[in-house]
N, C-alpha and C positions, 0 to 999 in steps of 0.2 A: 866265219865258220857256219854251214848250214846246219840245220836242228840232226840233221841225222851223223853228221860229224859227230856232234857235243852227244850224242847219244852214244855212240860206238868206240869211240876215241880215247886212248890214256888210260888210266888205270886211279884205283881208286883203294881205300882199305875194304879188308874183305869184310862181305857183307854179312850178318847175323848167321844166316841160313845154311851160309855157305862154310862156317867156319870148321874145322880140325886142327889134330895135335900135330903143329908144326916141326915137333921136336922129331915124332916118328917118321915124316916126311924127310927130314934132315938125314935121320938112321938110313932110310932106305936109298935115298939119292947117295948116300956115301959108299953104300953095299955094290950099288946096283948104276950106274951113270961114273962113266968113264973119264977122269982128270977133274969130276966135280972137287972142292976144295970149299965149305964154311967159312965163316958163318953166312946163314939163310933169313933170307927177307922174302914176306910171302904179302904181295900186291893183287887184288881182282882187275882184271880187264872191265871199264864198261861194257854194256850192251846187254843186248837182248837171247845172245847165244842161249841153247837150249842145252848146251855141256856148259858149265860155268868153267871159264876160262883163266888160269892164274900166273901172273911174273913173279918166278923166283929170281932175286937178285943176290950174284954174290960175288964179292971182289973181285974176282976176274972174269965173268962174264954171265951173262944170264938165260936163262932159260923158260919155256914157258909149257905149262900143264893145265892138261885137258881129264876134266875127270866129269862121272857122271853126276848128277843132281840127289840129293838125299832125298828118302823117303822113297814108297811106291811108284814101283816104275811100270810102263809095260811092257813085257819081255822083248821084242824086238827093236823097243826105244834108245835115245842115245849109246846106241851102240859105237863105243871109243876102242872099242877092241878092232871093229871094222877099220877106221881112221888109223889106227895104228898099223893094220896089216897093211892099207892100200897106202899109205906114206914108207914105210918100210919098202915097200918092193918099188915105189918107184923113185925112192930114193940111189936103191943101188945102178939102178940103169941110166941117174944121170940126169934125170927130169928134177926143173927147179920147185923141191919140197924141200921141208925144214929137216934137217939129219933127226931123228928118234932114238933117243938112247933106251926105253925099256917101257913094258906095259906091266901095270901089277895087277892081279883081279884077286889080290887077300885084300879082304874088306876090312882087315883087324888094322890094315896100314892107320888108313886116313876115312872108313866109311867105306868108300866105294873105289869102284875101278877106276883107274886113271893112266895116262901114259904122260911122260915129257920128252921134251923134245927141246931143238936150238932156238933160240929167240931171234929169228931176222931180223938186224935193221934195215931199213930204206922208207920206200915212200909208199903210202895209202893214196891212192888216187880215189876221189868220190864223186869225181864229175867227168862224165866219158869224151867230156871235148875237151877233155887234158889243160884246162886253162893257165894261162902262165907261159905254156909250152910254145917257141917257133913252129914255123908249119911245116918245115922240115923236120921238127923234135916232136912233132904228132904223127908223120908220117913212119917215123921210126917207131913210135910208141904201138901203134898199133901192128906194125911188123911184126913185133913182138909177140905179143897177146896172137897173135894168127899162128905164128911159129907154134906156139908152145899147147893149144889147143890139140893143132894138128901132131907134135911129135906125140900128146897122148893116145890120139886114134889112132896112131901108127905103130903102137904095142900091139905086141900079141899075146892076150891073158895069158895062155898055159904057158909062154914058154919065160912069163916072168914071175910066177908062183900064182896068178889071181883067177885059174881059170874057177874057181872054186867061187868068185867074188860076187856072183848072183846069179839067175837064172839067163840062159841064152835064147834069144828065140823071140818070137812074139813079142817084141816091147810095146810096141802102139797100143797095139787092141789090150794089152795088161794094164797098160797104163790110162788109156781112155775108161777102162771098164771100175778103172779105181776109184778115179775122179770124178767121173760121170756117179758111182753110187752114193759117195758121199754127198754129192751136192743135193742129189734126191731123197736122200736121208736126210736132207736138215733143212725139213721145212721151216724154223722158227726164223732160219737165216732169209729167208724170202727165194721163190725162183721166178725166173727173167726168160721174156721172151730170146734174147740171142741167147743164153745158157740152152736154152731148151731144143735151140733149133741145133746146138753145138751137138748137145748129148745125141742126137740122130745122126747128124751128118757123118761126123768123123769116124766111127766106128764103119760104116758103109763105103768110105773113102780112103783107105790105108791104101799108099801108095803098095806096089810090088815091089815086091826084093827084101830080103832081111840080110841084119849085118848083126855084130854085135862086138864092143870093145869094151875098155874099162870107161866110163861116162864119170866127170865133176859132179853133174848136176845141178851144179850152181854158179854156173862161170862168167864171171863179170870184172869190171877193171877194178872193183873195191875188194873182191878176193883175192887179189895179190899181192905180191908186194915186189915194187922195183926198190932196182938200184938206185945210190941218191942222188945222183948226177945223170946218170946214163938208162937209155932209153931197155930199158933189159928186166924180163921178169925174174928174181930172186928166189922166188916161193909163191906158190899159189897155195891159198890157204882154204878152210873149210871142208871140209872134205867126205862132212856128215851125211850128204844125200848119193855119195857116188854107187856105184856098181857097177855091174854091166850092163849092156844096155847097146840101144841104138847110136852108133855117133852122128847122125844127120840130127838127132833129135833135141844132145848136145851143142853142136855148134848152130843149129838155129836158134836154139836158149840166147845162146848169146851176141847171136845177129839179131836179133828181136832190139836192138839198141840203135836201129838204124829205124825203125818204125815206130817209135814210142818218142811221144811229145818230150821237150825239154822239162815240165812241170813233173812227167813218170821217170824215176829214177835215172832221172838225168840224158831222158831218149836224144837223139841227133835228129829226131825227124822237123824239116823245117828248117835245119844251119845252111848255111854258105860251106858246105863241106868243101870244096874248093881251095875255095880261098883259107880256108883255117888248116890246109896240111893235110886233110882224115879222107880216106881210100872211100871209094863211094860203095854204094852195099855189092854191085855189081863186083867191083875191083875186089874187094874185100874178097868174098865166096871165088873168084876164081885163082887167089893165091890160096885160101885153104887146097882148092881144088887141084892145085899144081901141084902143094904139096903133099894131099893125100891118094894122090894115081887116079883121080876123075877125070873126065872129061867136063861134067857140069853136075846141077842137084836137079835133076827134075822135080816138078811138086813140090817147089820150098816152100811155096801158098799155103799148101796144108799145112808143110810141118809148125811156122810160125802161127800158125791156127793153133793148130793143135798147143804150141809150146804157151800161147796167151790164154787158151783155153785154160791150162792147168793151173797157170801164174792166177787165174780169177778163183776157181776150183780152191786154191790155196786161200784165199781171201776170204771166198763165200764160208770156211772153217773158222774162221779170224772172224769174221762177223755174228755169226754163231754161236763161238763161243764166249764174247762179249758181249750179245745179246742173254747169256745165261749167266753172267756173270763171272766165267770160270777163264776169262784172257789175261795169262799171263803180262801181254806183254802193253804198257801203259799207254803207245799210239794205236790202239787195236781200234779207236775210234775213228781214228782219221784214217787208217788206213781202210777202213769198211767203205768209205767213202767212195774208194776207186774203185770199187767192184763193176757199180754200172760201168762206166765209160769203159775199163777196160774190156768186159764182155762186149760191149757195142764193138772195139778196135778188132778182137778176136774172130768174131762174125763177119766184120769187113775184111778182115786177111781168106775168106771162107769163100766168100763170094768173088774175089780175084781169082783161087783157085777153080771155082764153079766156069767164070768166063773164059 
């Protein structure tokens, strides 16, 4: 089991911080969550989620709830109300999320807002070369995950309640201009010559054309969850960073898995993709492509630019703010680590699109 398994994985007693009156929890899932039936067992998920996440267990099946963190928030943070609107709506059309039975935003419940939802089982996959798996049972594996990316860009927000779900328009230059000020705001974090050369270029370089769909923003094979035999996504999970948004911007997030070392969260750059069953990045991008009505992605250089940009962008905060003492989250040291190397991969994705 790798350290980021034993971090995220199983469930634990709830922790000090995290605790409320289980009993009113019990009143409201009884009021409120359809063929729920008592007694209630209330378990924490590991990990580092930034909603504390909890298994309720109860003789006949179990469930699980996402609520916000006590204490001072800032207003547009952990927003579960989001998570519950964008799982709700794309639950009715069919897409594999967890069914939601109800959001509550009286704070007199349990503290704070929270929603519950079905508890999936199957499988956590943490390593993207699927190991274990035939190379035929990789090949299917990733079908998958391509399928199900693509049936999300191939909503149409208004006509399935979310056209409301963020701003339309502009994503690049919003989102460069995001990342790009924070990183420049936190001197203490250090800045880097490829950072520096990133915050220029990209902004200068947005390809043409705007799109805009409902966006994951975090979509990778450990966000999911399959079925426990069969090569088939069940639920994609996490659903804290979506919106709307660009979907090229999207699904290079999560082709960015084809260029990132096996040591970075499990990258394929460097396998025998071949021989191990797994679509080559090319093959990959032209079944999205089939299935979202492209011809091809021109400038995917940038966008994986851009997309490693923000993954470092996200880090150089993580560095930051455990150089202030104020990181949450206990690997914020090792994780500050990859910051260089991956700004250097970033700048090298930059300069393929410059040639």
């Amino acid at each position: 089991m790798t350290s980021k398994q034993e971090q995220f994985s199983g469930t634990q007693a709830v922790r000090e911080q995290h605790r409320f009156d289980e009993g009113r929890l019990a009143d409201w899932m009884q009021a409120n969550v359809e063929g729920y039936k008592g007694p209630l067992t209330v378990e924490q998920f590991k990990g580092g989620q930034s909603n504390p996440t909890y298994k309720l267990v109860t003789p006949a099946k179990n469930y699980v709830m996402r609520r916000k963190p006590p204490g001072q928030l800032l207003k547009s943070a952990h927003a579960v109300d989001r998570e519950y609107k964008v799982i709700s709506a794309l639950y009715a059309q069919g897409f594999p999320v967890a069914r939601a039975y109800g959001l509550c935003t009286d704070e007199d419940v349990i503290g704070t807002w929270f929603y519950v939802m079905d508890c999936v089982d199957g499988r956590v996959v943490w390593d993207t070369s699927f190991p274990g798996e035939s190379p035929a049972s990789r090949t299917a594996h990733f079908d998958a995950m391509n399928k199900t990316i693509a049936d999300l860009h191939n909503f149409d927000p208004e006509a399935i309640g979310l056209g409301d779900f963020g701003k339309p328009g502009n994503y690049f230059a919003r989102q460069i201009g995001r990342w790009a000020g924070q990183y420049k705001d936190d001197e203490q974090a250090g800045h880097f010559e490829e950072m520096d050369r990133l915050c220029e270029w990209l902004p200068a370089n947005i390809p043409p054309g705007d799109e805009t769909s409902v966006v994951h923003g975090d979509y990778r094979a450990d966000n999911m969850i399959f079925h426990p035999t069969e090569p088939k996504v069940l639920a994609v999970l996490d659903w804290e960073l979506s919106t709307l948004g660009h979907p090229l911007a999207d699904f290079t997030y999560h082709l960015m898995m084809y260029r990132m070392p096996p040591e970075e969260t499990a990258g394929l750059a460097g396998r025998d993709l071949a021989a191990h069953g797994i679509p080559s990045e090319a093959e990959y991008v032209e079944a999205y492509c089939r299935r979202t009505g492209r011809s091809s992605i021109p400038n995917l250089d940038f966008y994986v630019a851009f997309n490693m940009f923000r993954l470092a962008a996200i880090i150089h905060g993580i560095k930051g703010r455990y150089i202030r003492g104020t990181a949450s989250n206990a690997h914020a040291a090792a994780m500050s680590e990859r910051l260089v190397p991956l700004a250097k991969l970033a700048w090298a994705q930059a300069e393929k699109a410059i040639r």
